[in-house]
C-alpha positions in Angstrom: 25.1 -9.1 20.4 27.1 -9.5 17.5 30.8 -10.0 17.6 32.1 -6.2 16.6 30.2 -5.0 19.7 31.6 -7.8 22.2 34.8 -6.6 21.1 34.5 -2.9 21.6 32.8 -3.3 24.9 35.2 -5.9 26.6 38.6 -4.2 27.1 41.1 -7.1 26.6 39.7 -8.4 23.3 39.6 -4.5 22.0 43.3 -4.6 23.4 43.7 -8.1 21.7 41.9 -7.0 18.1 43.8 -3.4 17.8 47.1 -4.9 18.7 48.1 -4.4 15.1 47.1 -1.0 14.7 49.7 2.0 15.1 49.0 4.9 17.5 47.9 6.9 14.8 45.8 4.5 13.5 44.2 4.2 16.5 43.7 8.3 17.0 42.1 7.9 13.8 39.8 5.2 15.0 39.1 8.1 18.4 38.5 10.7 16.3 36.2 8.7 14.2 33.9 7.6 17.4 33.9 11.1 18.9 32.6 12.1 15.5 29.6 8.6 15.6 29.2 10.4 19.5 28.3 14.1 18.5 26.2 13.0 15.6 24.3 10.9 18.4 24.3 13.9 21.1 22.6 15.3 18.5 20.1 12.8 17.1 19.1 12.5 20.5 19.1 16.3 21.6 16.3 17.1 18.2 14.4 13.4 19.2 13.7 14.8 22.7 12.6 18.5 21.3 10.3 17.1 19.1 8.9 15.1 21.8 8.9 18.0 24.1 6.9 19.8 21.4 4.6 17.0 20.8 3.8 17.0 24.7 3.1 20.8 24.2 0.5 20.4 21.3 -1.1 17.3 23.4 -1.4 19.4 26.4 -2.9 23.0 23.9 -5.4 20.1 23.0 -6.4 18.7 26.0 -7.2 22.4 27.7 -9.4 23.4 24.2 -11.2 20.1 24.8 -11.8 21.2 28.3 -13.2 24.5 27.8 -15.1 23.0 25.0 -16.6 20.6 27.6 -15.8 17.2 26.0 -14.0 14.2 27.3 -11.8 11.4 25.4 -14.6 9.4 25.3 -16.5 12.2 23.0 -13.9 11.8 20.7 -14.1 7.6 20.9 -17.7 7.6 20.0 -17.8 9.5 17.7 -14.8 7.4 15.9 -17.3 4.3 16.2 -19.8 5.8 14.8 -17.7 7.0 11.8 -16.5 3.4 11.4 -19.9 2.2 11.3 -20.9 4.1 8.6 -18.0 3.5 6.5 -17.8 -0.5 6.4 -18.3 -2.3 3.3 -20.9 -5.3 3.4 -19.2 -8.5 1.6 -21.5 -10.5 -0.8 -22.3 -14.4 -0.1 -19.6 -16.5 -1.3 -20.2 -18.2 -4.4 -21.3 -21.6 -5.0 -19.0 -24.3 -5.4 -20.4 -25.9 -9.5 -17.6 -28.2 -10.5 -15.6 -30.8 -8.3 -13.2 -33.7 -8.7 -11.0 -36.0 -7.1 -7.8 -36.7 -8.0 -5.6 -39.2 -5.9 -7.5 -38.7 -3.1 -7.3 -35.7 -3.2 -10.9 -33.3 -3.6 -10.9 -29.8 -5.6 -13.7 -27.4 -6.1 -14.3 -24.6 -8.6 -16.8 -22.4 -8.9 -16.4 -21.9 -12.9 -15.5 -18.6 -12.4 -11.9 -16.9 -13.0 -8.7 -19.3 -13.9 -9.7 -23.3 -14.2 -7.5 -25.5 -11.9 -5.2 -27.5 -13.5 -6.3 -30.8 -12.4 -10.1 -30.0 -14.3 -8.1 -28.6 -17.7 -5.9 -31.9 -17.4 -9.1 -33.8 -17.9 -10.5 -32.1 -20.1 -7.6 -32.5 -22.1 -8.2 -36.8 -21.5 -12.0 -36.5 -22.9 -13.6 -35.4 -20.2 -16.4 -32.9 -20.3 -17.2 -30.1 -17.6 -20.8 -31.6 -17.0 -19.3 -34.5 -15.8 -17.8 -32.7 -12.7 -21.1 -30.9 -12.3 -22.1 -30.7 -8.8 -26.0 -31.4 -8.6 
């Protein structure tokens, strides 16, 4: 909990950390949290009507399934089936052409999009790009 709520909720440190407020200052400080408490009443009072409605609709679904003879398990099939038909098949990977070792250290490229720096490095040195050919 962080410290501004162990203050408010323990009665001698509130006591201790509005010691230098006037009276009015502090019917302020009331006035201000009755205010925070209503705005909550509320927040709370439309969160529980919408669930209330949501329960409603749930429940006007559940009876049209019934008299339209299907079960959860209609609905779940049919979802796997939909999924089936809408996955994508992924090509095979391409094939590592070019490697090299550098320190120890072993990196592949296919030749295909940006050139790691370790392979432009050595090009830059004289190398050539058949010479990290993979066979």
């Amino acid at each position: 909990m962080s410290d501004f709520l162990h203050i408010l909720t323990h009665g001698r440190r509130l006591q201790g950390a509005t010691k230098s407020l006037s009276v009015a200052e502090l019917r302020d400080v009331i006035t201000k949290l009755e205010a925070v408490i209503e705005k909550r009443i509320e927040q709370e009072a439309a969160n529980a009507e919408k669930e209330a409605e949501k329960r409603a609709q749930i429940e006007k679904i559940r009876e049209q399934m019934i008299a339209a003879g299907l079960d959860i398990s209609d609905l779940d099939a049919s979802v796997v089936a939909t999924k089936q038909k809408s996955t994508r098949r992924k090509g095979a990977k391409r094939p590592v052409r070019y490697a090299i070792t550098v320190a120890g250290t072993e990196t592949k490229w296919t030749g295909i999009g940006r050139m790691p720096v370790v392979f432009s490095q050595a090009l830059e040195n004289g190398a050539s790009l058949e010479d990290f050919l993979i066979a």
